[in-house]
C-alpha positions as protocol buffer text, in pm:
chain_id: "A"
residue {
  index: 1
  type: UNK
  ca { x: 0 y: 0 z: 0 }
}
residue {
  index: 2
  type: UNK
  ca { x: 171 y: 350 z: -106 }
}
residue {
  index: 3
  type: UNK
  ca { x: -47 y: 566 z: 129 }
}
residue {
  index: 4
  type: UNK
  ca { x: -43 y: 571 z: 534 }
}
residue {
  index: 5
  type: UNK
  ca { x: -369 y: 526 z: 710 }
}
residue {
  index: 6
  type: UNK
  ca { x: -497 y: 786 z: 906 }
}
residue {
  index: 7
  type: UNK
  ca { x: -642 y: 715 z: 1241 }
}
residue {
  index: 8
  type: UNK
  ca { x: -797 y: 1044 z: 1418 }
}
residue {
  index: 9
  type: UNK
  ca { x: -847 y: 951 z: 1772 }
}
residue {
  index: 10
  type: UNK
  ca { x: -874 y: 1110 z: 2115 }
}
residue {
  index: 11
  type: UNK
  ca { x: -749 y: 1106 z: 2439 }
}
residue {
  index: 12
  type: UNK
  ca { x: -805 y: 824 z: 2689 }
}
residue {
  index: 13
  type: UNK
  ca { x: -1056 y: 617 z: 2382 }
}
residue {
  index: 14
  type: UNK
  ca { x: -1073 y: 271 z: 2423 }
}
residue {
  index: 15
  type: UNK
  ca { x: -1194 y: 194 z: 2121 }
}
residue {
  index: 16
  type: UNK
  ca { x: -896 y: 407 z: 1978 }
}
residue {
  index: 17
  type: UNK
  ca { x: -605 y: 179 z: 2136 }
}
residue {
  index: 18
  type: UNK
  ca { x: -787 y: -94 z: 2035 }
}
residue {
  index: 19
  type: UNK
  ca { x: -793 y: -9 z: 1647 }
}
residue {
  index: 20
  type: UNK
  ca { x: -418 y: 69 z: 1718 }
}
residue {
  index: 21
  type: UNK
  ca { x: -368 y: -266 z: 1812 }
}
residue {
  index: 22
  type: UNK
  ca { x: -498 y: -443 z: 1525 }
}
residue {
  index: 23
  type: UNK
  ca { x: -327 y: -212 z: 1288 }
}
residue {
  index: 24
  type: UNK
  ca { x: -19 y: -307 z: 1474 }
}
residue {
  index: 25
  type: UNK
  ca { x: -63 y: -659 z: 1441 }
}
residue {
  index: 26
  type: UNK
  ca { x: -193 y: -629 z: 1085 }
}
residue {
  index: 27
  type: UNK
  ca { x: 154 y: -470 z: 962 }
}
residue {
  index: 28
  type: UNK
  ca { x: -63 y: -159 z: 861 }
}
residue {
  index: 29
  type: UNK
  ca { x: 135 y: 184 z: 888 }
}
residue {
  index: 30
  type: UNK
  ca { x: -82 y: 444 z: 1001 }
}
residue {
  index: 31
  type: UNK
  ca { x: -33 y: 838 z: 1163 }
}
residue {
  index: 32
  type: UNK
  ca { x: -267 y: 933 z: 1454 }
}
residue {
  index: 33
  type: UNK
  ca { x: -461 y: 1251 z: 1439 }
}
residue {
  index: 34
  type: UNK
  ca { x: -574 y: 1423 z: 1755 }
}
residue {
  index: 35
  type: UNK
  ca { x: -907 y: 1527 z: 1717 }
}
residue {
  index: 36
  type: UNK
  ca { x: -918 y: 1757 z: 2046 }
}
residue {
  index: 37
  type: UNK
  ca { x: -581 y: 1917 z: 1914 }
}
residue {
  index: 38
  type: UNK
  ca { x: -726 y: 1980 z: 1579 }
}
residue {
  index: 39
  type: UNK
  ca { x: -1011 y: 2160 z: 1477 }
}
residue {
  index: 40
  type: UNK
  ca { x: -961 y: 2138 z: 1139 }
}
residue {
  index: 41
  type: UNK
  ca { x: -960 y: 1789 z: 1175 }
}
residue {
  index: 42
  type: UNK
  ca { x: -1260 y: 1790 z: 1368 }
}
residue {
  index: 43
  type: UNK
  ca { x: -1419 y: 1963 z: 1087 }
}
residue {
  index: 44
  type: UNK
  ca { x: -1323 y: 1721 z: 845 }
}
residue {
  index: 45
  type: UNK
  ca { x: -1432 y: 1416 z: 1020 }
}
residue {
  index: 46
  type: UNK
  ca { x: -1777 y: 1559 z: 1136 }
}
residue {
  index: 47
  type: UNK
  ca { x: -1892 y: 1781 z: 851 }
}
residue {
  index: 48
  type: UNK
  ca { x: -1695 y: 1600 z: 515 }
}
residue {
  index: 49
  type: UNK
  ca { x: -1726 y: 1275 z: 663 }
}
residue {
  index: 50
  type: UNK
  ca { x: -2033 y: 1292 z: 850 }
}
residue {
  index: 51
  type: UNK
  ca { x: -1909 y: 1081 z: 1163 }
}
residue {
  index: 52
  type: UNK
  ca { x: -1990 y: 1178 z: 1542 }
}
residue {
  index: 53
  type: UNK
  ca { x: -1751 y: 886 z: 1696 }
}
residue {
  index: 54
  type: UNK
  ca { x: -1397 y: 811 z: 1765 }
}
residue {
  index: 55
  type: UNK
  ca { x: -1187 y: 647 z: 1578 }
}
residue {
  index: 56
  type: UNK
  ca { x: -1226 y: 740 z: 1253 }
}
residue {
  index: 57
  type: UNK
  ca { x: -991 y: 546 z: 1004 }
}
residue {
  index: 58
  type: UNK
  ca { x: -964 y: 662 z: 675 }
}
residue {
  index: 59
  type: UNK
  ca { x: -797 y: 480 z: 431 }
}
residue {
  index: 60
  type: UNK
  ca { x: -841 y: 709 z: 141 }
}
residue {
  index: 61
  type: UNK
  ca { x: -1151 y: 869 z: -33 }
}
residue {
  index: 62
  type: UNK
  ca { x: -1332 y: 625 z: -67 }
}
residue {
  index: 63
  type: UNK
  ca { x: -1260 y: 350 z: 213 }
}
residue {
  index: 64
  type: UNK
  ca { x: -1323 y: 498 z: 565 }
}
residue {
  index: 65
  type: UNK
  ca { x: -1486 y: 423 z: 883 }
}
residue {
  index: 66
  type: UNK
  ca { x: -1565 y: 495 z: 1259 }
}
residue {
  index: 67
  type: UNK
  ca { x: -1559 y: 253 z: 1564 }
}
residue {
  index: 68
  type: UNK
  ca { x: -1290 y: -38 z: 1633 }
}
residue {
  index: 69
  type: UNK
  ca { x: -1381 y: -241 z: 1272 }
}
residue {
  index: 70
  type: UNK
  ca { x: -1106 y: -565 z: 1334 }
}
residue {
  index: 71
  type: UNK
  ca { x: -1339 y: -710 z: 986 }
}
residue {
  index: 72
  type: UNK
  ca { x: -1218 y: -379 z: 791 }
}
residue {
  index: 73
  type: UNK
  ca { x: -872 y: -387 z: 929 }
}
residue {
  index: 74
  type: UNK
  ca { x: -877 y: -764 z: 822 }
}
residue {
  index: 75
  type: UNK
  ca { x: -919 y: -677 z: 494 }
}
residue {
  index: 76
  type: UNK
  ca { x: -749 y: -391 z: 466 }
}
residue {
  index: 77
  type: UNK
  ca { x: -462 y: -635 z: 555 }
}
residue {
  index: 78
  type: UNK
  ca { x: -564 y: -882 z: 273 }
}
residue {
  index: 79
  type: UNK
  ca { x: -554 y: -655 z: 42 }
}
residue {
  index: 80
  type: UNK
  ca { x: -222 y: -515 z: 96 }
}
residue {
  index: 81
  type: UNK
  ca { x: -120 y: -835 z: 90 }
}
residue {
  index: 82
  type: UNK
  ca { x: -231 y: -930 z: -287 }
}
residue {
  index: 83
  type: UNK
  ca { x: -110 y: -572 z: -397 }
}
C-alpha cells in the first residue's frame, strides 16, 4: 500500500487503542490525528465525513470508517497483501 492510514483519535478512547492494536498486528502503517488538538480535523471528520464517533480510520476517499472495525482492518490487511 503507497499511502499511510490515518487514524484520528482522542485522548483516553478505548476503542482508539484498540484499532491501534490491530493495525499493529496487521503490519498496517498508520499516523494518529488528535481530534481535540485539531479543529480542522474535527471539521473534516464531522462535517466532510459525517461521523460523530472516535476512531475514525480513513484509508483514502473512498474507504473509511468509525468505531474499532477488526473485519475492515482484516481486509485492509488482505488486500495489501495481494497488492
Amino acid at each position: 500500500m503507497s499511502e499511510i492510514v490515518t487514524v484520528y483519535s482522542k485522548p483516553n478512547c478505548v476503542q482508539c487503542t484498540g484499532t491501534y492494536r490491530f493495525l499493529d498486528n496487521a503490519g498496517i502503517e498508520y499516523r494518529v490525528v488528535d481530534l481535540t488538538e485539531s479543529p480542522s480535523a474535527m471539521e473534516y471528520v464531522t462535517e466532510d465525513l459525517g461521523y460523530s464517533q472516535a476512531p475514525v480510520v480513513v484509508v483514502d476517499d473512498q474507504n473509511h470508517w468509525a468505531g474499532l472495525r477488526p473485519d475492515k482492518i482484516a481486509a485492509l490487511a488482505a488486500a495489501n497483501k495481494t497488492s
